[in-house]
N, C-alpha and C positions, 0 to 999 in steps of 0.2 A: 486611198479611195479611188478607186474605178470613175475615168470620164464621163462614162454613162450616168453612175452613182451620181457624181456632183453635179451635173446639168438638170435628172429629178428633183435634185437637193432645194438647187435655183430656182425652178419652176416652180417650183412647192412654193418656198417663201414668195415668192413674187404671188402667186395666186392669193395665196393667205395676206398681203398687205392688200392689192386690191380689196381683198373684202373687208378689210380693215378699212380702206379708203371711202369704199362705199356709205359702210356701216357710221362712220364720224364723220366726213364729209374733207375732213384736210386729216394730215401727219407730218410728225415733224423726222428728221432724220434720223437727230439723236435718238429719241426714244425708239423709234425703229432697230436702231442698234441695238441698244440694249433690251429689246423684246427678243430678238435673233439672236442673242450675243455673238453677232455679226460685225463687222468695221463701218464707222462712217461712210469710208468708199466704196464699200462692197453698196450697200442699202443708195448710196446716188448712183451707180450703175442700175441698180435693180428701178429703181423709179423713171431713169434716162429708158432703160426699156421697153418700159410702160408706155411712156409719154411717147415713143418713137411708134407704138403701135396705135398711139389716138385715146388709149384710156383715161390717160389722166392729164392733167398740166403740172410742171414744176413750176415751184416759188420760192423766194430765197427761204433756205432751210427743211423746206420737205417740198409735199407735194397737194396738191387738192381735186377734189372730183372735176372734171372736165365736164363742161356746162355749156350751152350757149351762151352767148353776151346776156340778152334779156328775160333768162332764168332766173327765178326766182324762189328760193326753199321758203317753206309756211315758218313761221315763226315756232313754233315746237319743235320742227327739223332741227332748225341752228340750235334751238335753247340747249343741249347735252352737248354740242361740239365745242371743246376746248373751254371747257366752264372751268377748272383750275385756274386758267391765265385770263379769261375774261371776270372773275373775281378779282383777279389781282389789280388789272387793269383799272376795274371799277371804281374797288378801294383806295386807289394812287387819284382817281379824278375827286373821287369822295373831297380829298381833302386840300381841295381847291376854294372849294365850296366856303366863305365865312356867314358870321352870322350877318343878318340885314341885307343880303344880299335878294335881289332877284337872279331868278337861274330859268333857262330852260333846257331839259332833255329831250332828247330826242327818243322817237322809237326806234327798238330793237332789244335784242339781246344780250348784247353788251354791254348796252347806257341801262339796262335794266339790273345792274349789276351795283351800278351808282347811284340806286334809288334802295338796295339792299344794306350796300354801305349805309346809308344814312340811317335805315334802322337799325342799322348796329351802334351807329355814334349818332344819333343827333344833332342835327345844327340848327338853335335856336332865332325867334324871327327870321326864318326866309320863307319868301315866295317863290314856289317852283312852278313853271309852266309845263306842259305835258301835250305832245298831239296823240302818245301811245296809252289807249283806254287800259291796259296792265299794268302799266308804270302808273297812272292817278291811281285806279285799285289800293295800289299795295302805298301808294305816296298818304294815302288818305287814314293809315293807321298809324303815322310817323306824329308823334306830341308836337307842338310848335312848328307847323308849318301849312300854309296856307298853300291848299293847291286851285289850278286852273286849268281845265280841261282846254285846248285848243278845239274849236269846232269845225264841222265839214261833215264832208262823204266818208265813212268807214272802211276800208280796206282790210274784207277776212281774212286775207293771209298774211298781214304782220299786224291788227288792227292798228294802223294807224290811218287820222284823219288828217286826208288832206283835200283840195279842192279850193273852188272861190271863197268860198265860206271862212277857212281855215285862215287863206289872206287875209281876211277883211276882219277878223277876233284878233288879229295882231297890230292891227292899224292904230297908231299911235301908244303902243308898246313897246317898252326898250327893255335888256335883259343887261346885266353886270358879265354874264358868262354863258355862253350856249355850247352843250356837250352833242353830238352830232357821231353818230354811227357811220360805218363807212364798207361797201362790200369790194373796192378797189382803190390801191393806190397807188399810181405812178406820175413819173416827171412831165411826162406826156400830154398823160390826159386829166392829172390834175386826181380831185376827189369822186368818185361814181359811188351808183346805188343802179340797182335792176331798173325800178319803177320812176317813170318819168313824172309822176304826178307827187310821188313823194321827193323827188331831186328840187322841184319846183316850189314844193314848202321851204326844205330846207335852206333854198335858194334866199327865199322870205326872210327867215329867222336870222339867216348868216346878218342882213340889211341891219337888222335892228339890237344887235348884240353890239357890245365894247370889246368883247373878245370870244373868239370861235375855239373850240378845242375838239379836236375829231380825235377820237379814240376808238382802235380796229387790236386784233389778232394779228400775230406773226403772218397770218397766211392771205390776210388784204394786202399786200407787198408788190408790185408786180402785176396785179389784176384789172383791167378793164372792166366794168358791164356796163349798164344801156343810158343810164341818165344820170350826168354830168351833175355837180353840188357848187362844185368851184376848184379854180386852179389852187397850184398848194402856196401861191404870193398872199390867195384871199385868204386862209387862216391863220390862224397866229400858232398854235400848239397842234400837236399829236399826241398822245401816250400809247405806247403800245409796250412792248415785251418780245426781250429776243435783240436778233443784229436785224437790223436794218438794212435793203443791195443798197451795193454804193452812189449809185445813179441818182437813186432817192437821198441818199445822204448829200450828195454834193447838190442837190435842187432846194432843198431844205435850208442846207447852209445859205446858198445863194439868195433865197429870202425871207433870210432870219427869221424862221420858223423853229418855234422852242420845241425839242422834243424830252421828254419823259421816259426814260426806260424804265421800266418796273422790272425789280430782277427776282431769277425763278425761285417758288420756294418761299416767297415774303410777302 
């Protein structure tokens, strides 16, 4: 093949992930390879080039649309990205979950994955608390289980309630186990989300739980955005899916924070 040839070749795939990048919103390497039947290395050059021209950001294992900090995608944007491994995810928190328990989820599209689990398996006597009006929806068709809508100001782009209101429905409320969405995480800066007024719920709920469990995607790895939840001392668990950088691993270790791998495919 002709220099000329293979530099088109390049350009071509790298155009065509971009819009791959766009279109899902993150990509993982692997599967970039094998869409290309390309090399691992070839496809991390190909994204290092991106990312060198400002289009995208890397994360450990692929890459993800390049965003401002306090960006924010509507909750139907996320719902189709990486819904495979945010099922997986789900299902592994699912079964945290026992009977008699009080819970509360959180909003988003991955703890909405943990409300699907439970209609696939039920778990008998609990009470689930919700600030995300899709999660009570679909919570409120599940046999045996009593749901609680958190109250507040509604939030159209991920409907979640948050605000004083939302404070003060939790006051003198304790949870056995709070699941908690997360759109970055690093040693750094600890747990983020976009919206500073939903950081500040969650901030709430962390207070009144016996144990916290943040569960994110491969590609919250590495990421910052605008409003802060808590450092990773203040949770107790993760579940996520994939390798983990090691940054995060050794921050984790350092304080004793359970993680959960869910492996691919199960």
């Amino acid at each position: 093949m002709e220099k000329n040839d293979k530099k088109e070749l390049t350009e071509q795939r790298r155009r065509r992930i971009l819009e791959e990048l766009r279109r899902r919103g993150a990509v993982r390497t692997i599967e970039l390879a094998r869409a290309f039947s390309v090399s691992p290395m070839t496809i991390r050059n190909d994204l290092a080039a991106l990312a060198r021209k400002g289009l995208i950001e890397r994360v450990h294992g692929g890459a993800v649309v390049k965003e401002p900090i306090a960006a924010e995608p509507s909750y139907y944007e996320k719902a189709n990205r990486n819904i495979e491994e945010k099922r997986r995810i789900g299902r592994k928190a699912a079964e945290l979950i026992k009977e008699g328990m009080a819970v509360f989820i959180g909003n988003g599209t991955t703890t909405m994955e943990i409300v699907r689990a439970l209609k696939e398996k039920p778990v008998p006597n609990i009470r689930v608390f919700t600030n995300a009006l899709t999660h009570a929806v679909e919570l409120a068709e599940i046999p045996g289980i009593e749901v609680y809508v958190i109250g507040g100001r509604l939030r159209g782009i991920s409907y979640a309630m948050v605000g004083s209101l939302a404070h003060r429905s939790i006051e003198g409320v304790y949870f056995d186990i709070a699941f908690l969405g997360a759109n970055g995480i690093s040693p750094e800066h600890g747990v983020t989300i976009p919206s500073l007024e939903e950081a500040e719920t969650a901030w709430n709920i962390i207070k009144h739980a016996q144990k916290v469990v943040v569960i994110a995607d491969h590609t919250k790895f590495g990421v910052v955005t605008h409003g802060k939840i808590a450092d990773l001392e203040e949770i107790d668990g993760i579940i996520t899916e994939g390798d983990i950088p090691q940054d995060v691993v050794q921050a984790l270790v350092q304080f004793r924070v359970e993680v959960l791998l869910v492996q691919e495919g199960r």
